[in-house]
TORPA-4810 file (N, C-alpha, C, O; in nm, 3 decimals):
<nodes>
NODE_1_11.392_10.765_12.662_11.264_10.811_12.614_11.157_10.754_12.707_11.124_10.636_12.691_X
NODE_2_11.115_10.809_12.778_10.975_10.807_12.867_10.893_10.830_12.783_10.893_10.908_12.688_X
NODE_3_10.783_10.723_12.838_10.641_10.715_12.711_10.548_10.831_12.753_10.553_10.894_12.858_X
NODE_4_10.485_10.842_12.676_10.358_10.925_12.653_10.226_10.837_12.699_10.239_10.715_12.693_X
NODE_5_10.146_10.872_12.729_10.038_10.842_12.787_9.892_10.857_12.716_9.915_10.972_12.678_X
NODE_6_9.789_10.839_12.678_9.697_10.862_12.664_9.571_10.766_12.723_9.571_10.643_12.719_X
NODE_7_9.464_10.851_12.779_9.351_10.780_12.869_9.278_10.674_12.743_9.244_10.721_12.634_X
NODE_8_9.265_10.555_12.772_9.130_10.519_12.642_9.032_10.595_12.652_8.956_10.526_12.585_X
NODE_9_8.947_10.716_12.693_8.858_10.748_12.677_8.900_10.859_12.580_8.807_10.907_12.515_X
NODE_10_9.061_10.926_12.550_9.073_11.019_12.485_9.102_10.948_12.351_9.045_10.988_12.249_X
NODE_11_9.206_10.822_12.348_9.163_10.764_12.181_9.021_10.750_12.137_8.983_10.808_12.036_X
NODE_12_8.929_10.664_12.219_8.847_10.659_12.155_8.740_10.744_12.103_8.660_10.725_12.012_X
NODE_13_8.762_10.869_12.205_8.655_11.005_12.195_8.764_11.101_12.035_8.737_11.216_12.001_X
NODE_14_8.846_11.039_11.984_8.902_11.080_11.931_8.981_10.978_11.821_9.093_10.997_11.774_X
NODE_15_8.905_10.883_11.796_8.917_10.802_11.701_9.102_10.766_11.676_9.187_10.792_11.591_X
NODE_16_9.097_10.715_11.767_9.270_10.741_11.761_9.324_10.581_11.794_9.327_10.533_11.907_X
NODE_17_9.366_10.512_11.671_9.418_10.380_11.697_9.562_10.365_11.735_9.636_10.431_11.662_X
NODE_18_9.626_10.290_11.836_9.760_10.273_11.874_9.799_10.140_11.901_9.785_10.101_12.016_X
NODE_19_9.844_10.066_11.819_9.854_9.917_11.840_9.978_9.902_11.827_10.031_9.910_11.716_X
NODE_20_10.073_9.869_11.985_10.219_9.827_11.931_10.295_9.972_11.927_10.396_9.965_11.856_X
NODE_21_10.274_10.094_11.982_10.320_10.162_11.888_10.402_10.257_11.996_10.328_10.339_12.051_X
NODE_22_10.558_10.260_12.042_10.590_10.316_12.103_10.665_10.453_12.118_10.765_10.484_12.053_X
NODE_23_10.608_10.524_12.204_10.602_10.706_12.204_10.681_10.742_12.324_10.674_10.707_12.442_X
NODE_24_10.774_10.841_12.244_10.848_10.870_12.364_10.761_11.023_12.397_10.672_11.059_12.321_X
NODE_25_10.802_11.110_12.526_10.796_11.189_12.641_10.726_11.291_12.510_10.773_11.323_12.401_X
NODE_26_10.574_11.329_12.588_10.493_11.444_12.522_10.493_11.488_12.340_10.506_11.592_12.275_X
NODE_27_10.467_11.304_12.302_10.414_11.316_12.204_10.256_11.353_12.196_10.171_11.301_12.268_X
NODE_28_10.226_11.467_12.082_10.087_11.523_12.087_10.009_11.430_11.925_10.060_11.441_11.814_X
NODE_29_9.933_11.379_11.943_9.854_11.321_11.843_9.685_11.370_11.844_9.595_11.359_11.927_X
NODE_30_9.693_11.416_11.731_9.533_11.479_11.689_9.428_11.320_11.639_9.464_11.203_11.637_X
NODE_31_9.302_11.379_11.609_9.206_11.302_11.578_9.210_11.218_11.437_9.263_11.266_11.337_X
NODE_32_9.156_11.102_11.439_9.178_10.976_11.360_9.277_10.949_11.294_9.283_10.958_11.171_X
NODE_33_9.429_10.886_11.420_9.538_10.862_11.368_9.469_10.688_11.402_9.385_10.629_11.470_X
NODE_34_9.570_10.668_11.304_9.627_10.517_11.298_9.780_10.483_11.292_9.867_10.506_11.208_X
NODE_35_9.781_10.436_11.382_9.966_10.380_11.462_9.945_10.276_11.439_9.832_10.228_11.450_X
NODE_36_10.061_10.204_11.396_10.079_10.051_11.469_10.242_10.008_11.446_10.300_10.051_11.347_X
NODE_37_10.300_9.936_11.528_10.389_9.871_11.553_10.516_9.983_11.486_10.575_9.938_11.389_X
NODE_38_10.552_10.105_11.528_10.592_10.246_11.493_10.678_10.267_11.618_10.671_10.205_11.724_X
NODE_39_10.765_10.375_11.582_10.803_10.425_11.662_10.790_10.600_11.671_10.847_10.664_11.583_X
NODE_40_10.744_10.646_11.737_10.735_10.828_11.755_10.799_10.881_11.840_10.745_10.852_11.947_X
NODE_41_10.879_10.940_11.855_11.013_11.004_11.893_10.939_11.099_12.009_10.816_11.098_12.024_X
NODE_42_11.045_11.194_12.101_10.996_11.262_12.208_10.934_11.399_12.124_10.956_11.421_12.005_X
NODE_43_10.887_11.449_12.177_10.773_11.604_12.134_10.777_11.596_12.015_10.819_11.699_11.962_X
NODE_44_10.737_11.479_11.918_10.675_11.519_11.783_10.535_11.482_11.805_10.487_11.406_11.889_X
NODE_45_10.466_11.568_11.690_10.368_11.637_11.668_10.263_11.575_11.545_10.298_11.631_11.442_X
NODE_46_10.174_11.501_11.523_10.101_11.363_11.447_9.992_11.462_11.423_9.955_11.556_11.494_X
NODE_47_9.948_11.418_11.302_9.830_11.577_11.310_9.685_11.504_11.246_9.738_11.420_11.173_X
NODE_48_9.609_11.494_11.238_9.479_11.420_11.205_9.528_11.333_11.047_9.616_11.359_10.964_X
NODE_49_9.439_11.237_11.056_9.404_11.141_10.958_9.515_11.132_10.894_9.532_11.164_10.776_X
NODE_50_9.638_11.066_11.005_9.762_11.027_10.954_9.772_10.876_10.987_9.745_10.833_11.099_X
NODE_51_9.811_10.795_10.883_9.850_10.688_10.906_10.066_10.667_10.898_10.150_10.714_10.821_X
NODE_52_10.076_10.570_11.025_10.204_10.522_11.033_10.204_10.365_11.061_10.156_10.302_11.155_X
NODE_53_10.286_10.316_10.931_10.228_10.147_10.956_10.389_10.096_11.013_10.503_10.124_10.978_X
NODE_54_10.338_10.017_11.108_10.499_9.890_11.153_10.599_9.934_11.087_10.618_9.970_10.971_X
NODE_55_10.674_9.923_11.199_10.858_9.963_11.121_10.882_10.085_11.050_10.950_10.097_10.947_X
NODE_56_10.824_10.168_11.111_10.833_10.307_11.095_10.895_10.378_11.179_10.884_10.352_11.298_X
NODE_57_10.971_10.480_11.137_11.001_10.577_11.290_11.026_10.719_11.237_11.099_10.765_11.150_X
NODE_58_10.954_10.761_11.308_10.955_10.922_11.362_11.054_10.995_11.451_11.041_10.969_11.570_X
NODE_59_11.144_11.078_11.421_11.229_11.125_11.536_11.128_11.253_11.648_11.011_11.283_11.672_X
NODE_60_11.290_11.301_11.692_11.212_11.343_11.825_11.200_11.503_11.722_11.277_11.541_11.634_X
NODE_61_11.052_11.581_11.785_11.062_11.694_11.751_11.016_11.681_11.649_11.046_11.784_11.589_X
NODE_62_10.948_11.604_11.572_10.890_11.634_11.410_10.724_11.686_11.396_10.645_11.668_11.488_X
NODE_63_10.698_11.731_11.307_10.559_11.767_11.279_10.510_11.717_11.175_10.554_11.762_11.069_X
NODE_64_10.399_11.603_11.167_10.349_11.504_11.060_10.215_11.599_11.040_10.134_11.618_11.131_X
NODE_65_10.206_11.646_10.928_10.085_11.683_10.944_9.961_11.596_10.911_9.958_11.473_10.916_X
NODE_66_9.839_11.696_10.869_9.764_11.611_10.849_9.732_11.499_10.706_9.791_11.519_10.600_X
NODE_67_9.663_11.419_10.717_9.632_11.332_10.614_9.777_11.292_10.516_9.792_11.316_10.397_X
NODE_68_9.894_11.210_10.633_9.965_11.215_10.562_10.010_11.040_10.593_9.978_11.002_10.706_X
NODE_69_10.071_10.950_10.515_10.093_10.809_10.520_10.224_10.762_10.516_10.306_10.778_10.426_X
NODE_70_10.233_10.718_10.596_10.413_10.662_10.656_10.439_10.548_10.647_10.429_10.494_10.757_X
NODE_71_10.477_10.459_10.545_10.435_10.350_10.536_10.595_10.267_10.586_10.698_10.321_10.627_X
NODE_72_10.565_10.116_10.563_10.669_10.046_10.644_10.776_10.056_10.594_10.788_10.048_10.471_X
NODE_73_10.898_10.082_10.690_11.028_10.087_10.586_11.085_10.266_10.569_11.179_10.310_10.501_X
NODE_74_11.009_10.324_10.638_10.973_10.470_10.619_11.089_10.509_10.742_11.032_10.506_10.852_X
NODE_75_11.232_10.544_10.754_11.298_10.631_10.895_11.293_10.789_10.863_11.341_10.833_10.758_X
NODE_76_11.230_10.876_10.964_11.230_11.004_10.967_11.294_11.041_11.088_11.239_11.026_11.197_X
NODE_77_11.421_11.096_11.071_11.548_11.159_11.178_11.438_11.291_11.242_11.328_11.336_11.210_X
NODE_78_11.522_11.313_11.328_11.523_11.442_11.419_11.446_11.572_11.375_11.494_11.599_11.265_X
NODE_79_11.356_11.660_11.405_11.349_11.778_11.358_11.275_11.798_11.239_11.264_11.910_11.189_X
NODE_80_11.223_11.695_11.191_11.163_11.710_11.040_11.005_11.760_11.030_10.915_11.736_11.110_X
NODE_81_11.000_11.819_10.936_10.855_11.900_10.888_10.771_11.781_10.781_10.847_11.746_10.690_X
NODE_82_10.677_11.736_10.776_10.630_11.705_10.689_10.448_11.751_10.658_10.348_11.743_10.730_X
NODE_83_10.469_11.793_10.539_10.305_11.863_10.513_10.220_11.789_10.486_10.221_11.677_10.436_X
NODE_84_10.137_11.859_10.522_9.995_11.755_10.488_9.951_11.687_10.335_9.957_11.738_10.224_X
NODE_85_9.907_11.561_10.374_9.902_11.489_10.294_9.999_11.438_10.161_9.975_11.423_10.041_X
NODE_86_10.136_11.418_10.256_10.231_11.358_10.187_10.223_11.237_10.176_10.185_11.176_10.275_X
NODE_87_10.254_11.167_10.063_10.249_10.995_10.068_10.409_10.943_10.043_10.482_10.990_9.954_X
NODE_88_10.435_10.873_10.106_10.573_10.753_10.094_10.521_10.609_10.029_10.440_10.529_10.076_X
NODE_89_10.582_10.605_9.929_10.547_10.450_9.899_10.729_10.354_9.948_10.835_10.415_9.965_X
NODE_90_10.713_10.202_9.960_10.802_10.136_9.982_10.817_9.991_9.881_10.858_9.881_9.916_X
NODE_91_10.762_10.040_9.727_10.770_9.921_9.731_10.772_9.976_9.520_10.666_10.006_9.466_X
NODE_92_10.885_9.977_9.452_10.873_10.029_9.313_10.797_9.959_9.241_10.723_10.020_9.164_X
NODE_93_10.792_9.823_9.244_10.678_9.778_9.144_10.569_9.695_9.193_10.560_9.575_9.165_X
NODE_94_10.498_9.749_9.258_10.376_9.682_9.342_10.305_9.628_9.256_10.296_9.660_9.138_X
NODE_95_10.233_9.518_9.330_10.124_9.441_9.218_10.037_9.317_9.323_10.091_9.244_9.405_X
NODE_96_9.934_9.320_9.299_9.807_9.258_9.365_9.841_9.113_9.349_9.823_9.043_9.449_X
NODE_97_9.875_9.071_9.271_9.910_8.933_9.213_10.053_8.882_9.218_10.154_8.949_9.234_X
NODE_98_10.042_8.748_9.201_10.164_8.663_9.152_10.140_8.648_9.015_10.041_8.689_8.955_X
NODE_99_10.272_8.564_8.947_10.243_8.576_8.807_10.148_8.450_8.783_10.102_8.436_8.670_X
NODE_100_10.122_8.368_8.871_10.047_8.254_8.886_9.874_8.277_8.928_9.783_8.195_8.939_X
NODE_101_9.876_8.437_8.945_9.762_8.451_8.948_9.699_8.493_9.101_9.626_8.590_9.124_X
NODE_102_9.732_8.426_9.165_9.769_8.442_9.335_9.782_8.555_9.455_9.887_8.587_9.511_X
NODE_103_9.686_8.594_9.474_9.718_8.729_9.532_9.849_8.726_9.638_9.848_8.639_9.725_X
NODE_104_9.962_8.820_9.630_10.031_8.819_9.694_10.051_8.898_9.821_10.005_9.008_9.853_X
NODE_105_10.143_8.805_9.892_10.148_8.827_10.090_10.268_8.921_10.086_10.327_8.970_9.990_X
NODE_106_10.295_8.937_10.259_10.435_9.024_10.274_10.530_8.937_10.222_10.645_8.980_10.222_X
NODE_107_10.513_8.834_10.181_10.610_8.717_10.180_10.688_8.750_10.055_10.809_8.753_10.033_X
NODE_108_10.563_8.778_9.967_10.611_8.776_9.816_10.695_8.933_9.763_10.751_8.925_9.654_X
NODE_109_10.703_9.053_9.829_10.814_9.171_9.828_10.880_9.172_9.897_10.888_9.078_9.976_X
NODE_110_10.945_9.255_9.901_11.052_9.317_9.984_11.036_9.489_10.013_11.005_9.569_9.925_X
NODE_111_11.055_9.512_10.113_11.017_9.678_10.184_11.139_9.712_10.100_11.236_9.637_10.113_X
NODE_112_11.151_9.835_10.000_11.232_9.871_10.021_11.283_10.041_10.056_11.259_10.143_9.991_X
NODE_113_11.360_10.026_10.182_11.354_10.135_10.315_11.338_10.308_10.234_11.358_10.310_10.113_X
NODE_114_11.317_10.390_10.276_11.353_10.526_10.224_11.373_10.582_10.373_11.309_10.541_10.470_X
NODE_115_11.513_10.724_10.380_11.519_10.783_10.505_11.502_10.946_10.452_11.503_10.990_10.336_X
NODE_116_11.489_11.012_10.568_11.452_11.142_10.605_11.487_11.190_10.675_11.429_11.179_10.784_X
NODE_117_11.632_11.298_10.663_11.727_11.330_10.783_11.734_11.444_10.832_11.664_11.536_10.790_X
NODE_118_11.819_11.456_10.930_11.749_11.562_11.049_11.733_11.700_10.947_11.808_11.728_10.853_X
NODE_119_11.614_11.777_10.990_11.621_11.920_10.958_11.513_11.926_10.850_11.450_12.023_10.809_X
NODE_120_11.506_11.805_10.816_11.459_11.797_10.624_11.304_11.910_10.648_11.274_11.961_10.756_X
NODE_121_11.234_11.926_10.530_11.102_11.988_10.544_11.063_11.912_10.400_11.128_11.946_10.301_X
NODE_122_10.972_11.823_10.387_10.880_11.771_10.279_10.724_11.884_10.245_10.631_11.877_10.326_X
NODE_123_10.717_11.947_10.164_10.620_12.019_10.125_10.487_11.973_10.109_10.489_11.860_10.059_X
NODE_124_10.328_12.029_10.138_10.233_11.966_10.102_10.210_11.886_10.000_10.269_11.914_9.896_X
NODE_125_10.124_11.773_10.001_10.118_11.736_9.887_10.223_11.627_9.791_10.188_11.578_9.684_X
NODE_126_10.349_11.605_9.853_10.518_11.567_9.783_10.464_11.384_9.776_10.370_11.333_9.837_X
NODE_127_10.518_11.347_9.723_10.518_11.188_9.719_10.670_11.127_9.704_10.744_11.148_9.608_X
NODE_128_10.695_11.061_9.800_10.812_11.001_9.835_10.801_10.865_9.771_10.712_10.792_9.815_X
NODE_129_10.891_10.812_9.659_10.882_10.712_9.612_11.048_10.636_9.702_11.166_10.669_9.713_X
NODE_130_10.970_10.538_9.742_11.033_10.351_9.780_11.221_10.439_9.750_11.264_10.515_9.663_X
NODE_131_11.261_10.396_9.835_11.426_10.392_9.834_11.549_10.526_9.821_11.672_10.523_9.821_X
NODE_132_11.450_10.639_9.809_11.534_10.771_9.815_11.594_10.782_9.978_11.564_10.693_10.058_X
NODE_133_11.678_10.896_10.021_11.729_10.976_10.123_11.682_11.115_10.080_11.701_11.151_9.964_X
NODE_134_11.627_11.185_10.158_11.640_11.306_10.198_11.772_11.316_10.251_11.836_11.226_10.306_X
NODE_135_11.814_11.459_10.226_11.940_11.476_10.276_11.938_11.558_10.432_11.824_11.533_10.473_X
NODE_136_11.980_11.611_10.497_11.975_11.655_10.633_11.952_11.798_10.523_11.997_11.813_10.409_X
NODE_137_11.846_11.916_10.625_11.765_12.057_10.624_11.751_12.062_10.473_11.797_12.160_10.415_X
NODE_138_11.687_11.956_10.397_11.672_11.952_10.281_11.549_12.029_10.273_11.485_12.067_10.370_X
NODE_139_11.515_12.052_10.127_11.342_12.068_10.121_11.273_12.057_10.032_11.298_12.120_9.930_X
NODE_140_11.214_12.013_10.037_11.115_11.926_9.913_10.968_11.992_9.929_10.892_11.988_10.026_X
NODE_141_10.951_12.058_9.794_10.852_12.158_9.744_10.711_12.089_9.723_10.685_11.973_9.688_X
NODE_142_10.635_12.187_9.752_10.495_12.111_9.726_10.456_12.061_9.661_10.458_12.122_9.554_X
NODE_143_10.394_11.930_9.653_10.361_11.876_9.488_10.465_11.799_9.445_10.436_11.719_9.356_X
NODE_144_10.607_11.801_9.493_10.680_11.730_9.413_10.674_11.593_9.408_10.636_11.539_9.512_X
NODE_145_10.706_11.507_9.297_10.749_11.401_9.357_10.924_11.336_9.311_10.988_11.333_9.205_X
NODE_146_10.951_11.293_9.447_11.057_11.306_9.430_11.137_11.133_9.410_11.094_11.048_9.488_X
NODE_147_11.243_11.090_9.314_11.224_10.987_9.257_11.406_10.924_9.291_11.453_10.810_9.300_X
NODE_148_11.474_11.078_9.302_11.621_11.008_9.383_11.645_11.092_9.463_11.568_11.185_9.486_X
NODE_149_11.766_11.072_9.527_11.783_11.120_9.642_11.859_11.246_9.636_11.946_11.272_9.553_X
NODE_150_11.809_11.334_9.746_11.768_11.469_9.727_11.935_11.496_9.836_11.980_11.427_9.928_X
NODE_151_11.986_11.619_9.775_12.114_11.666_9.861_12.085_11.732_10.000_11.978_11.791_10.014_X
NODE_152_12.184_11.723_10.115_12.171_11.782_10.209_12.200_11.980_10.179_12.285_12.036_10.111_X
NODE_153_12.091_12.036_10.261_12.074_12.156_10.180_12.072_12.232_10.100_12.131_12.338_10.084_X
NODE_154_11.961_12.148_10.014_11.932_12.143_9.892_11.759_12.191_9.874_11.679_12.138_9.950_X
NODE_155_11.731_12.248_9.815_11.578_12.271_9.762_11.521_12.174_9.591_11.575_12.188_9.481_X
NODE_156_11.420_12.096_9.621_11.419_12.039_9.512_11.259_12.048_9.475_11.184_12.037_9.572_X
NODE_157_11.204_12.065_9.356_11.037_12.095_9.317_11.034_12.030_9.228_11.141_11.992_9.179_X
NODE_158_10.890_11.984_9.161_10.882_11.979_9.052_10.834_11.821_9.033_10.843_11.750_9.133_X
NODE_159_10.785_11.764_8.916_10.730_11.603_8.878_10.830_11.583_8.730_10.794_11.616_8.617_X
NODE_160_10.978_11.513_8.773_11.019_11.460_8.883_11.099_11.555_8.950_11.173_11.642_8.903_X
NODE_161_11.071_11.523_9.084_11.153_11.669_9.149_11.302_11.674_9.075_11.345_11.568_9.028_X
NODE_162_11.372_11.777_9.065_11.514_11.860_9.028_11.564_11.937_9.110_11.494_11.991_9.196_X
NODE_163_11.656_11.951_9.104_11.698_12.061_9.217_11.706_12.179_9.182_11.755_12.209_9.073_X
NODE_164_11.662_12.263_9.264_11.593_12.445_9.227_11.756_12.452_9.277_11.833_12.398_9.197_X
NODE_165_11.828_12.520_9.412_11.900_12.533_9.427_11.956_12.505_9.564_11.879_12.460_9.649_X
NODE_166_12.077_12.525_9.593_12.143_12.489_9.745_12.068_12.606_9.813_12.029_12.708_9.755_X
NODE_167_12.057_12.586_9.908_12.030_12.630_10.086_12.146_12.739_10.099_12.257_12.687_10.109_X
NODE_168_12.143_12.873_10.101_12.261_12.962_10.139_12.335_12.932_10.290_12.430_13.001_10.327_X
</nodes>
């Protein structure tokens, strides 16, 4: 994977943060992304006001659209679609505090990972909760949110997503 390039005058004329964040060969990134410590695969496609935080990865060939959040702990394989403004969480019972009162650090959870395998398509709108698989050319319907792990060619919709039916 040969990196991608961008001038600082095009992040910054384009609000585009990259800290740590390594891109393989003719990755295209639109206006006010935030990268950091990530990985983005060869010719995928980052689309405005997307965040991808540390320990993330993107395969080669994917399309993130816009306003969508990749958070740590987040692997997305090969080929994948994701619509705008999808959210991934990594973490089932989050909380600001210790029971001592204490606001808590990375110290005090644990990431826990969710993947996204080749082919998959996540629908506008879907919310990926902490620890599922997508299955490989899966697809996950707009709006859904999806709470276990979804079959390889499989269609799944709905709050909590279900499965509509297999992929012919």
């Amino acid at each position: 994977m040969s990196e991608t390039t961008f001038t600082e005058e095009y992040l910054r004329e384009n609000f585009i943060r990259l800290n740590n964040v390594k891109l393989g060969k003719d990755v295209k990134i639109f206006a006010f992304v935030n990268a950091y410590g990530c990985v983005i695969g060869d010719g995928s496609k980052i689309g405005a006001f997307v965040e991808i935080q540390k320990n993330a990865s993107i395969g080669r060939n994917c399309k993130i659209s816009s306003h969508t959040f990749i958070c740590e702990g987040v692997e997305i394989e090969d080929g994948v679609f994701v619509g705008h403004g999808v959210m991934f969480t990594n973490d089932k019972f989050p909380r600001a505090t210790n029971a001592d009162g204490s606001q808590q650090t990375e110290a005090d959870w644990e990431i826990i990972p969710t993947f996204v395998k080749k082919g998959a398509s996540i629908g506008s709108g879907a919310v990926i909760i902490a620890g599922v698989t997508i299955g490989e050319n899966a697809i996950v319907g707009a709006g859904a949110v999806v709470t276990k792990d979804v079959l390889p060619d499989s269609i799944v919709a709905g709050v909590p997503a279900r499965m509509f039916r297999k992929i012919a």
